[in-house]
C-alpha positions as CSV (number, residue, x, y, z in Angstrom):
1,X,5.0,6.8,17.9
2,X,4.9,5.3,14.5
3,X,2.4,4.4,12.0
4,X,2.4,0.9,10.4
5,X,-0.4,0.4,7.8
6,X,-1.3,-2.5,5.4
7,X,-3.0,-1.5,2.4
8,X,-4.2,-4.2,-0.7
9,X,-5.8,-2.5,-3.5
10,X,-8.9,-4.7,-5.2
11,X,-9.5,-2.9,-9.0
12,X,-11.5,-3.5,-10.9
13,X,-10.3,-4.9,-13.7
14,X,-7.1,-5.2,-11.8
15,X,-5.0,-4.3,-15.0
16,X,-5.1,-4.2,-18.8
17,X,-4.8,-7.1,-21.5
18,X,-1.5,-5.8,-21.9
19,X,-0.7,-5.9,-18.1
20,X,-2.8,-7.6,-16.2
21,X,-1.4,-6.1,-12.9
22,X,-1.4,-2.5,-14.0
23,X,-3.8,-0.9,-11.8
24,X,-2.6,-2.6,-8.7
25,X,1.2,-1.7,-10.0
26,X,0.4,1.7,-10.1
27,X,-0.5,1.7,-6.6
28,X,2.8,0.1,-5.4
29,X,4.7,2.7,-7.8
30,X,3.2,5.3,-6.0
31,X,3.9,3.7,-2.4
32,X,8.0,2.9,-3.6
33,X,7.7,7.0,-4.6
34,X,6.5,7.4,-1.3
35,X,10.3,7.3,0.6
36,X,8.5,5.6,3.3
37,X,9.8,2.2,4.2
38,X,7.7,-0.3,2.9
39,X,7.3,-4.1,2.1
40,X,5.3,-5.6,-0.8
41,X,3.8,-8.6,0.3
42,X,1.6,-11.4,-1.9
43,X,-1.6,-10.2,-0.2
44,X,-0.5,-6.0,0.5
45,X,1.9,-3.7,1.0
46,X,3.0,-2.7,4.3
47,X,4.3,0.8,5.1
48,X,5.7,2.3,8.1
49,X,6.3,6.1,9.4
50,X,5.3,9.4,10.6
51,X,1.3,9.1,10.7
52,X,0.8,12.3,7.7
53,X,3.0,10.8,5.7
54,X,1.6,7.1,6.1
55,X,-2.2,8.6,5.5
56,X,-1.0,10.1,2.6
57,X,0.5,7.8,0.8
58,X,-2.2,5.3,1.5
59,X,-4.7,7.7,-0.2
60,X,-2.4,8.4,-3.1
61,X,-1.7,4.9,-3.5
62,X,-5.9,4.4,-4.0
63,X,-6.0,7.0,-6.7
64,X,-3.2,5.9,-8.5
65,X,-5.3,2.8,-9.2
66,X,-8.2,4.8,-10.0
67,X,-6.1,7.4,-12.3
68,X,-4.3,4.4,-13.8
69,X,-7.9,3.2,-15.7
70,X,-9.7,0.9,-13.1
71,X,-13.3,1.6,-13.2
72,X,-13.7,1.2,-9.8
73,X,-12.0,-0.5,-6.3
74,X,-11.6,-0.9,-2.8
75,X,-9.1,-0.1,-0.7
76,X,-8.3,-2.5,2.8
77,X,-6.5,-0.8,5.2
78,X,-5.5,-1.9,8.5
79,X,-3.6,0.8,10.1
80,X,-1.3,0.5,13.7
81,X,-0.3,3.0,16.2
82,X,2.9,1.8,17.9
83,X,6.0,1.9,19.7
84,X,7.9,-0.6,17.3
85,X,9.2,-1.0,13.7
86,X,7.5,-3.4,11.1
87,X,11.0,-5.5,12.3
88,X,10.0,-6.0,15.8
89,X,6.5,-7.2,14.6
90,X,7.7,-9.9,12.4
91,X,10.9,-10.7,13.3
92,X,10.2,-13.7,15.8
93,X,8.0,-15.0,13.1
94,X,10.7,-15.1,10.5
């Protein structure tokens, strides 16, 4: 069975006057680290793979926003239990 999660990280602020995206980037870094496969998306990033490692990563990517200077954020997580591949779930829609 794999695990297919979407996670979009809300800082706040969501970056610095020098980058206004750094908080949320250091989220992503930390999901691309990961060596899960994974999709950045306008709205979240999904990941797929073995449920540990796809928990995991979802709570190290929240941190890394947290560590990286937000004050505060949220987390949305939608996570899925299946018999597919992030491929299967999208491809007709492509």
């Amino acid at each position: 069975m794999t695990t297919i999660a979407e996670i979009q990280v809300a800082p706040s602020p969501p970056g610095t006057a020098e980058n206004p995206h750094a908080h949320v980037e250091a989220a992503i870094a930390v999901i691309q680290a990961s060596g899960l496969r994974y999709e950045v998306g306008a709205l979240g990033t999904t990941v797929e793979g073995d449920a540990d490692d796809v928990w995991a990563t979802l709570r190290a990517a929240h941190e890394a926003m947290l560590a990286a200077g937000a004050r505060g954020g949220i987390s949305h997580i939608k996570v899925a239990q299946v018999n597919r591949t992030m491929d299967s779930l999208t491809h007709k829609f492509r």
